[in-house]
MARZA-642182 format. One record per residue (C-alpha): x, y, z. Coordinates in Angstrom, 3 decimals. Layout:
MARZA-642182
X_Y_Z
...
***
This chain:
MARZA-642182
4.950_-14.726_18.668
5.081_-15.025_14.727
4.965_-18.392_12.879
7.250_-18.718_10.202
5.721_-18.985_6.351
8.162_-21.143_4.246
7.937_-20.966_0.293
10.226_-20.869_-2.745
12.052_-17.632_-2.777
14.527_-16.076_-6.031
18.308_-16.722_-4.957
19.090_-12.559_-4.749
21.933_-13.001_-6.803
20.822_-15.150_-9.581
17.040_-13.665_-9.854
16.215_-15.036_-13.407
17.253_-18.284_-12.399
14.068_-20.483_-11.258
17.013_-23.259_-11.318
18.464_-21.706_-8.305
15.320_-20.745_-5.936
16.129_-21.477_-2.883
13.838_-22.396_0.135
13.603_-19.755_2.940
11.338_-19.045_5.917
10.055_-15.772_6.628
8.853_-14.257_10.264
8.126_-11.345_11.905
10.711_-10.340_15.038
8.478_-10.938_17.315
7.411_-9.132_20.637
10.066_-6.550_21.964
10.373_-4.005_24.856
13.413_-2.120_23.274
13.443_0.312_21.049
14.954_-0.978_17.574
14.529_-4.362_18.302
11.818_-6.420_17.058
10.350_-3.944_14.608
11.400_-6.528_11.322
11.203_-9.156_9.346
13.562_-12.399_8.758
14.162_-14.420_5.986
15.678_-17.402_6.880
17.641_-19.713_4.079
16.237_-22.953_4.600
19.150_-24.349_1.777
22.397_-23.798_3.224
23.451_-27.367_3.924
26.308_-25.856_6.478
24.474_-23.493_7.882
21.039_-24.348_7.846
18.828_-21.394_9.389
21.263_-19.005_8.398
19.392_-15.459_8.681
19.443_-14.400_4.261
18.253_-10.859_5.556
16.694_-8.778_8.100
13.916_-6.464_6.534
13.533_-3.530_9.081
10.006_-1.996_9.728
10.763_1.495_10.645
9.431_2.511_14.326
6.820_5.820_13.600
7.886_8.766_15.541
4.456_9.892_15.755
3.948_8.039_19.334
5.678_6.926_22.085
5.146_3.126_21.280
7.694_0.751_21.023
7.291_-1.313_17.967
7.550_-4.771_17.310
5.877_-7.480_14.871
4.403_-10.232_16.692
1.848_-10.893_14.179
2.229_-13.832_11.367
3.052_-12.566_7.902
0.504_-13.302_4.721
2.189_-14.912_2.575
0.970_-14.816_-1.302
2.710_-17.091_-3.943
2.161_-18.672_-7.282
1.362_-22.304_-6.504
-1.890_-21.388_-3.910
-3.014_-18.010_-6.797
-3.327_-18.632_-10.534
-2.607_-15.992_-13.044
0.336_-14.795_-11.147
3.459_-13.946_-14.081
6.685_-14.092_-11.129
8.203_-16.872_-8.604
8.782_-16.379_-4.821
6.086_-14.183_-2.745
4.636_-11.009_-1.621
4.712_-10.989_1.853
1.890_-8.783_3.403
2.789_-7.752_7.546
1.140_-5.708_10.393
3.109_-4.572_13.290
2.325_-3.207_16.694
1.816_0.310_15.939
-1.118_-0.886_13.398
1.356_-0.492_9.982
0.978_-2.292_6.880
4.209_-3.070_5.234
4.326_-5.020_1.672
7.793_-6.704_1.215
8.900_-7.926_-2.409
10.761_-11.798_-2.531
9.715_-12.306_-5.894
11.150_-12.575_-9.696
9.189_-9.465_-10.472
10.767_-6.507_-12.661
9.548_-3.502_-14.524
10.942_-2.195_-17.747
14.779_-2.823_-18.441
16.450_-2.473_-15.076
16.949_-5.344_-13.448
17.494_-3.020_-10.532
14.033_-0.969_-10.725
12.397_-3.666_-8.400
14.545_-4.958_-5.802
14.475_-8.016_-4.229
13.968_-7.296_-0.292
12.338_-3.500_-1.552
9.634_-2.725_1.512
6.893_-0.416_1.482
4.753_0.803_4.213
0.608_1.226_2.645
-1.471_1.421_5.703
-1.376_3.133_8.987
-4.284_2.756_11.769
-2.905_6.001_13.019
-2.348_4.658_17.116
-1.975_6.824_19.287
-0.065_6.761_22.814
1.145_9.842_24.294
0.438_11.791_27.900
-2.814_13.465_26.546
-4.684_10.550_24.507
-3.665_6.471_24.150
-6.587_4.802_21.729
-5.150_1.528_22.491
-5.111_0.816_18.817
-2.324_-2.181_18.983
-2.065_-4.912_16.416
-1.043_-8.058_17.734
-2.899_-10.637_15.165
-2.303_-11.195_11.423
-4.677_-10.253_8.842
-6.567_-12.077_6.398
-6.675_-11.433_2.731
-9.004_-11.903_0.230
-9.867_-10.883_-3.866
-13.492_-8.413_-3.554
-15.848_-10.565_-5.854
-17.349_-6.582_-6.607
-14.031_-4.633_-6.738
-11.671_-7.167_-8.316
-9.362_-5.713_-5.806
-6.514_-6.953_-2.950
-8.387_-6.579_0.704
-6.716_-7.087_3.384
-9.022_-7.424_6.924
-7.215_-6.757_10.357
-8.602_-5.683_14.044
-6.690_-4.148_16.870
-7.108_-4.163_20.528
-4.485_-4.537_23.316
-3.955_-8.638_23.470
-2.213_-8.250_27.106
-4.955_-6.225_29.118
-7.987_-7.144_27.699
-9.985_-6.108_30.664
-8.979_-2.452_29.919
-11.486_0.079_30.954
-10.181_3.710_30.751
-11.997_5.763_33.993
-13.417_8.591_31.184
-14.523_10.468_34.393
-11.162_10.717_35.932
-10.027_12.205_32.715
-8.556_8.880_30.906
-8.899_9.249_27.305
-11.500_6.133_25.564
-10.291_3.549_24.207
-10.697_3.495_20.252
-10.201_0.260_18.485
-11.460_-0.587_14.989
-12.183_-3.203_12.599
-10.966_-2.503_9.097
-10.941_-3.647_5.715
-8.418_-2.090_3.248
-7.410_-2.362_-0.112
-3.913_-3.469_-1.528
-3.147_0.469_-3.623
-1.486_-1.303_-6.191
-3.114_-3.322_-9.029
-3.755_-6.992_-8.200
-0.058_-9.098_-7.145
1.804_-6.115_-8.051
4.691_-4.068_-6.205
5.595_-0.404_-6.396
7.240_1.193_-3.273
4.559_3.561_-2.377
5.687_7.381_-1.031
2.491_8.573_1.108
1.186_5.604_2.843
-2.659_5.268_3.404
-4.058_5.778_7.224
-7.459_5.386_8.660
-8.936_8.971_7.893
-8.960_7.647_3.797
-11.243_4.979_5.195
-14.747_5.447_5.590
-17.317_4.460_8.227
-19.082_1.416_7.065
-21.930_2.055_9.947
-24.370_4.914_9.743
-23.973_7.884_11.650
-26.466_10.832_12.672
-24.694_12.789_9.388
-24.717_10.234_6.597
-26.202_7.168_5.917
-22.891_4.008_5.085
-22.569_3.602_1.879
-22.315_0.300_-0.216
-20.408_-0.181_-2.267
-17.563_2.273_-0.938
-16.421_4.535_-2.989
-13.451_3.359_-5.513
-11.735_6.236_-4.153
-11.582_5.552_-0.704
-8.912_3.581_1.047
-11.657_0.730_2.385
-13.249_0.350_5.850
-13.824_0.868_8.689
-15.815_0.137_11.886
-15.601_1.815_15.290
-16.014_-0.482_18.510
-17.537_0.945_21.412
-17.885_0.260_24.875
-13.761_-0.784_25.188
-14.167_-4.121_22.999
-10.958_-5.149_21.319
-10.095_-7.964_18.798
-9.045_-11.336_20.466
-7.536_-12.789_17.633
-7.545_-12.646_13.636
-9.619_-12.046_11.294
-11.551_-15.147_9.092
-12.852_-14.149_5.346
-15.768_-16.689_4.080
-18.015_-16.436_1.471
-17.820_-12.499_0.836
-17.809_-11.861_4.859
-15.099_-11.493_7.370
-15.838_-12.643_10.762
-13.442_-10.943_13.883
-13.730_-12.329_17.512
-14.560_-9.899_19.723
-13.855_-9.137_23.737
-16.099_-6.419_25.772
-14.616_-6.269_29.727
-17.083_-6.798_32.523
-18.084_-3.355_34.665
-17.397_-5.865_37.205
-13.894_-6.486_36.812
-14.032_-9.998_38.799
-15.921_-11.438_36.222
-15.641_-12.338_32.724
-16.338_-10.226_29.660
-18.291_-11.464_26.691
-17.085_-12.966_23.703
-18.899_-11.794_20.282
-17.855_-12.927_16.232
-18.517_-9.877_14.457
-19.381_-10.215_10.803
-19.346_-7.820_8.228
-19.459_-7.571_4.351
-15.920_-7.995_3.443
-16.251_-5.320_0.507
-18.403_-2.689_2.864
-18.040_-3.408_6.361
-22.160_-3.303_6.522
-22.727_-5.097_9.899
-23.871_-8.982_9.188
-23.218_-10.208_12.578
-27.733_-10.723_12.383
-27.048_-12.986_10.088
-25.000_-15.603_12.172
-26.262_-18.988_13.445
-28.581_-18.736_15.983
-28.494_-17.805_20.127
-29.357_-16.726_23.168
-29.633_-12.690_22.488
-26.708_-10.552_23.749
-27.038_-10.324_27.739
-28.617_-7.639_29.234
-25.095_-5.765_30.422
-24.460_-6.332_26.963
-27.081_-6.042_25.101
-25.983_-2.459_22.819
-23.610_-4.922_21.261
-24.402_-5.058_17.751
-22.039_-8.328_17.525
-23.363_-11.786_17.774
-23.079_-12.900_21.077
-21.535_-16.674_22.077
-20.199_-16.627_25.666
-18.232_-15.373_28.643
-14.058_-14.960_27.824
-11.654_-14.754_25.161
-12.165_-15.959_21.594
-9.932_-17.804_19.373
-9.003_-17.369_15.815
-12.491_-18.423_13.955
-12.351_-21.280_11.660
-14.948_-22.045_8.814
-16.095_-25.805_8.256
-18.810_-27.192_6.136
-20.757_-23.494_6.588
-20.201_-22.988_10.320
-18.178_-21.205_12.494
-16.009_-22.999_14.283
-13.769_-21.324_17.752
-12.577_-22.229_21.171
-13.105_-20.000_23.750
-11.298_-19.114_27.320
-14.455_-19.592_29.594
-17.364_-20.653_28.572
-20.046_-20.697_25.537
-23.160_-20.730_25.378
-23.653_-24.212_25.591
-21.199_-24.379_28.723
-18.869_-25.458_26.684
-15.491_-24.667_25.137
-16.506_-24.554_22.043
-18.270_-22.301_19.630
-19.640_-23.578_16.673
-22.022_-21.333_15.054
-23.781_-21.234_11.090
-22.265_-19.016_8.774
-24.044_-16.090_7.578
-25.231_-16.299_3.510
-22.571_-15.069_1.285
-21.605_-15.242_-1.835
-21.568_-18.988_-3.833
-17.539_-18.033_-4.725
-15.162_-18.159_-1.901
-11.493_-16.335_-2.255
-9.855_-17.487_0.785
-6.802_-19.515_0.364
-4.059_-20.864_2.025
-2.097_-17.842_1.311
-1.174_-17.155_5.140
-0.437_-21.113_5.691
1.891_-21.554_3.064
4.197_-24.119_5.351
***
């Protein structure tokens, strides 16, 4: 499930060294159905001439007790180094990974140290920042699963660390909880968060942040969204109704971040629709307007507030020359495979990198 990200990492044992960096290859476990397995991260030494792909370490991502979901970490990790981010004072990366359960967890492989102590910053040292708070029990399951990677991008505005990330449940996309039967709705969200720690920096953080210090970037009948957020808040956060889930991650261009979206058919023998989703990547306010031009959202479909591009499931979006490039399972609106649609304005600057395809 999770493509490895190979860079330049510290040997552990001679740290101030750059003479002895070593190449490794980093990964999340994967995809697991037992308890305690899956739920981490390998680094892989890429430099051991007798034992190449010997496993350096096994970072474990601790499995919440506040549901009864099994975790695992199928997504990719983001992968942020020197060589693809000027300005940055230490070798190896930060390595930025989502898991199942919708965590966050921020793992140091870099030179980086604070104050005398060598020891004050470990090499390996993991810290959890984010939780989408998912929920799967007897009384309530919000479906909130993670299965793609995020993206990650520097707020023109805030001069911050965002990192953009979806959830929906990958393996039953059809999903359509029977509310009058009593099964609880399904609650996925799109979200946009902030790194809590200054730019390219590590501390191991004691409270992580969860989804109630992120606020609503739509409007609601109590208060109008606000933009910008408030430097306080966490980042945030968009609701999606009407049991539509992410398909795939997330795609940062030009100050907006565009998620592919899946709604299931009422009829459950047909296909659902396929929507790219664009929002201001410092706000969340709703840009998907803004995007190329179409057909107008079907009639079944038509409360969507997404841009609407075809019947089926929607692949990872991919930004070319100013458009929107995806493939999807079914067919577009040109009875095609592919979607290709014109990029909403943005801002002239562009932060993405190739952070996350450092390989």
């Amino acid at each position: 499930w999770s493509a490895p990200r190979i860079f330049r990492m510290p040997n552990p044992t001679k740290r101030s060294d750059p003479n002895e960096d070593k190449y490794v290859m980093v990964m999340g476990g994967g995809m697991s159905m037992k308890r305690g397995i899956g739920s981490n991260v390998f680094v892989i030494d890429l430099d051991d001439d007798k034992n190449i792909g010997k496993i350096l370490k096994v970072i474990d991502i601790p499995d919440s007790d506040k549901n009864t979901i099994t975790n695992s970490t199928p997504a990719s990790p983001v992968v942020i180094t020197p060589d693809m981010t000027p300005g940055i004072p230490w070798r190896g990366a930060l390595v930025y990974i989502n898991d199942y359960e919708g965590k966050v967890t921020k793992i140091n492989l870099t030179s980086m140290k604070t104050g005398d102590d060598d020891n004050s910053i470990a090499i390996f040292d993991s810290t959890q920042i984010f939780d989408a708070q998912v929920d799967q029990s007897e009384l309530s399951t919000n479906a909130r699963y993670m299965y793609h990677s995020m993206d990650i991008a520097i707020g023109r505005d805030s001069n911050k660390v965002w990192l953009y990330m979806g959830t929906g449940d990958y393996e039953d996309p059809n999903m359509v909880p029977d509310i009058e039967a009593g099964e609880p709705p399904i609650d996925n969200v799109l979200l946009g968060i902030k790194d809590p720690m200054s730019n390219w920096s590590y501390k191991n953080i004691t409270t992580p942040k969860n989804l109630d210090d992120c606020v609503l970037a739509e409007a609601t009948e109590e208060s109008e969204a606000k933009c910008p957020i408030p430097s306080s808040a966490t980042g945030w956060k968009i609701h999606l109704p009407n049991s539509q889930k992410v398909t795939a991650e997330p795609t940062v261009f030009q100050g907006n971040v565009y998620f592919p979206i899946y709604q299931p058919n009422d009829d459950p023998c047909k296909a659902g629709a396929a929507f790219i989703c664009g929002a201001d990547d410092e706000c969340g306010t709703n840009n998907s307007d803004q995007i190329g031009k179409g057909s107008g959202n079907p009639a079944d479909f038509s409360a969507s507030k997404c841009h609407f591009v075809g019947f089926g499931i929607l692949s990872e979006i991919v930004v070319f020359a100013g458009k929107l490039f995806a493939n999807i399972a079914g067919l577009a609106e040109g009875k095609t495979t592919l979607v290709v649609k014109v990029a909403a304005p943005g801002e002239v600057d562009s932060y993405r990198r190739s952070w996350k395809e450092n390989f």
